[in-house]
N, C-alpha and C positions, 0 to 999 in steps of 0.2 A: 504494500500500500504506500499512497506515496504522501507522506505526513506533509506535504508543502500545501497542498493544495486542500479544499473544502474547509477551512477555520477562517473566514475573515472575522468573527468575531474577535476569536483570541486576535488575529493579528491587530484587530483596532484597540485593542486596551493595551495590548504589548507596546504596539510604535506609539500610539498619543500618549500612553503611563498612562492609562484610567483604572487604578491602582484600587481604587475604590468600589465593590460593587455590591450596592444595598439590592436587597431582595426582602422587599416589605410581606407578611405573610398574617393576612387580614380576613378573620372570617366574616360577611356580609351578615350572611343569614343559617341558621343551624339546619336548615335544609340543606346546606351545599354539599356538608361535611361528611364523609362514612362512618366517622367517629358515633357512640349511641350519646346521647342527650344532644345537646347544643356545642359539643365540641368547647367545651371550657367547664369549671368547677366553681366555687362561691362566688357566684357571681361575674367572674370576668372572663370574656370570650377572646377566642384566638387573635393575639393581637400582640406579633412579635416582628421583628428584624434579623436578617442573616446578613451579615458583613463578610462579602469573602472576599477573601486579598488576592487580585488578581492577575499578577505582575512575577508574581515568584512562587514558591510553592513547586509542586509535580508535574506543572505544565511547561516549568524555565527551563529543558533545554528539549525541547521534542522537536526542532528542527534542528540539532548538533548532527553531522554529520556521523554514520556508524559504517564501521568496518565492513565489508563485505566477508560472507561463509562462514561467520562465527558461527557455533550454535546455541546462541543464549542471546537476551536482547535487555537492558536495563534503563532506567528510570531515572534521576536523581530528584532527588526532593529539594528543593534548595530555599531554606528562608535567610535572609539579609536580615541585619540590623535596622538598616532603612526602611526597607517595605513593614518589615513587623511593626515598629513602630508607629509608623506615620498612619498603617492602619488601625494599629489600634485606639489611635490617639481621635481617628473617626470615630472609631464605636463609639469610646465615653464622651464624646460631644454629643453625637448624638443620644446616647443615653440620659444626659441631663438635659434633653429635651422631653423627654419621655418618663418612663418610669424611674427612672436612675438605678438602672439594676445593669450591670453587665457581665456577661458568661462567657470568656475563652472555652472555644470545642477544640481539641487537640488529641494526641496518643502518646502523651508524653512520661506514660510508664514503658512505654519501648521504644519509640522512635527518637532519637539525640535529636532532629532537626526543630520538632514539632514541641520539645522538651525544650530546646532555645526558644521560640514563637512563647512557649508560656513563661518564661523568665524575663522575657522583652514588655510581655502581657505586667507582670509585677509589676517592672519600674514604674511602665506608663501609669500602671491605676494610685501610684502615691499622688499623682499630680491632679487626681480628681476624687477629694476625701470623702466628696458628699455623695457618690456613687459606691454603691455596694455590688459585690463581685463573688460570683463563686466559678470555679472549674470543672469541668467535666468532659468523658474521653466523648470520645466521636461514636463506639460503639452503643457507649448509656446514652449518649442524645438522644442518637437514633428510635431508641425507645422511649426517654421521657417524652419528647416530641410527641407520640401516640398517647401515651397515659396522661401524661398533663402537659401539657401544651401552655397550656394558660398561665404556666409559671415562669415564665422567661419575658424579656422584654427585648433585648439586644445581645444577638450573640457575635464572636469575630472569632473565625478560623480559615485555616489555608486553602489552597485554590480549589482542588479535588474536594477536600470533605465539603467545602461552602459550595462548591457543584451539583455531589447528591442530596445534600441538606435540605437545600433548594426546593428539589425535587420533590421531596418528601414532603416539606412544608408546603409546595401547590395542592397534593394529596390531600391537605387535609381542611382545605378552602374549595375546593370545586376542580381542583386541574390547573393546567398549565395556562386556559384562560382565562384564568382569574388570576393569576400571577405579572404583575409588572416587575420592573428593576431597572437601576442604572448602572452603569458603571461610570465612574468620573474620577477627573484628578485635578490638578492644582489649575489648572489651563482649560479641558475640554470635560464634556460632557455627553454619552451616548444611553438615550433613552424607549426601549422596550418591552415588548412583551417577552418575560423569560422563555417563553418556545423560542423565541426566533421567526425566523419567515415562515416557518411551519407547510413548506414547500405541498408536503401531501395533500392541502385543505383548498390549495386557491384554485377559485373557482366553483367550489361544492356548496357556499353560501353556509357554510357547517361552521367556521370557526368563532368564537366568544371574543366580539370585540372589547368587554369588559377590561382585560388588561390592555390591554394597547390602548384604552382612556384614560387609564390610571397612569400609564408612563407618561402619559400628556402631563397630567397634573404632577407628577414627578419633577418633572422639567420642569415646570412651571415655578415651584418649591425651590430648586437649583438657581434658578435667576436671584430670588432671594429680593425681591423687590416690593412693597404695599400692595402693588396691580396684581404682580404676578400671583404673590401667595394669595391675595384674597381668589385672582381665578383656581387656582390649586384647589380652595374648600369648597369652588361652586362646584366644580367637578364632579371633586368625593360626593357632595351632598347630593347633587345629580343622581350619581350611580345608586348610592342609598336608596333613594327613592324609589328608582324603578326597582331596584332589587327585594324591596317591602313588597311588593306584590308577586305572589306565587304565579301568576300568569308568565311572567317576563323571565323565560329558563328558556339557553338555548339547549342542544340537545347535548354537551358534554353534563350539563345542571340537573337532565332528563327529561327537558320539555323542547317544544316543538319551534320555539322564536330561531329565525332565521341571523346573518350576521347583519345585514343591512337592518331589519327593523329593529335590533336590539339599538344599535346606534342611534337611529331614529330617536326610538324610546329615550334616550338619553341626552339628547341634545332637544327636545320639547319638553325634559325635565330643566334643563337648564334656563330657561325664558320664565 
């Protein structure tokens, strides 16, 4: 296979450094969820942050050139000083924006790399007293994520785990379209639906415009302006709305609304 070609994503966070990549993970409505109840516990509904560092980590050298007729093929994990840092120093911003909780996911009972990522994790969180922090490996995530979900606000780990994390966390909101994300760095900013182009769907009028609104309002939040964030909450409010009504399900949700009329729906919520 030829590792050069099919990732322009990686390639646009690799060359702009969009080091940064939030993946908001928001349950609308407790219909969307597999989870049994409303998908959250006393009171508070799925309503957390993946921060994955996407610059370094187990995707840094996949275009190194490799030996020909070896018979073995290898990976390196590679976290920097820099990139751990600078992301983590995202999370707890972002965390005191929010709940003030923040969670490094890592394997840093065995992996040395992801063991530095959580000792980089330390320093940064002295710098932020009034944020509270716990640890936890990548395979307990995995399962708190299911069991209680409800208990995290902001989490930050490496490229791969903050890849399947992701995934997992769209699971348990409706899918892949109901998931937005950016990735951003000191300079640019690229704004989507965590599928991607979702090549399979165009055309079939099948796919959940829902996140690719949300990444609107994403961007919007990124500008960081009065206009823009206030258009950011009409957005969210927007999407709330139609999504309060059980009619308004496309068919990943289990109902029948098409991609354009969902849109629709949500842009005469906005008026």
């Amino acid at each position: 296979m030829d590792n050069k070609r099919g990732t322009p994503q990686i390639d646009l966070r690799e060359q702009l450094d969009l080091f940064n990549g939030v993946r908001p993970i928001q349950l609308f409505d407790e219909s969307h969820t597999p989870l049994k109840g409303d998908g959250g516990a006393k009171g508070r509904p799925i309503d957390f942050v993946i921060i994955r560092e996407n610059c370094d980590g187990l995707f840094s050298e996949r275009l190194t050139p490799r030996p020909p007729g070896r018979d073995f093929e290898t990976d390196t994990l590679k976290i920097t000083r820099r990139g751990a840092e600078r992301v983590c120093r995202e999370a707890f911003q972002l965390a005191i924006k929010r709940r003030k909780h923040c969670t490094p996911v890592d394997q840093a009972n065995v992996l040395p790399s992801v063991a530095f990522f959580r000792k980089i994790f330390d320093e940064v969180a002295r710098d932020f007293p009034t944020v509270s922090s716990d640890r936890v490996y990548v395979d307990a995530m995995a399962l708190f994520m299911v069991q209680c979900p409800e208990s995290f606000d902001v989490m930050v780990t490496e490229n791969m785990f903050g890849d399947i994390l992701s995934d997992l966390g769209a699971g348990l909101i409706g899918g892949m379209g109901m998931a937005p994300s950016a990735d951003v760095g000191d300079t640019y900013g690229l704004f989507q639906p965590a599928h991607g182009t979702a090549p399979t769907m165009a055309g079939k009028g099948i796919a959940n415009s829902i996140a690719t609104i949300l990444s609107v309002a994403m961007m919007l939040e990124w500008f960081d302006h009065s206009e823009t964030l206030r258009g950011a909450r009409t957005i969210t409010d927007a999407v709330t709305r139609v999504l309060d009504n059980p009619d308004h399900r496309t068919a990943d949700l289990g109902g029948k609304i098409s991609t354009t009329p969902m849109g629709n729906f949500v842009c005469q919520a906005l008026i």
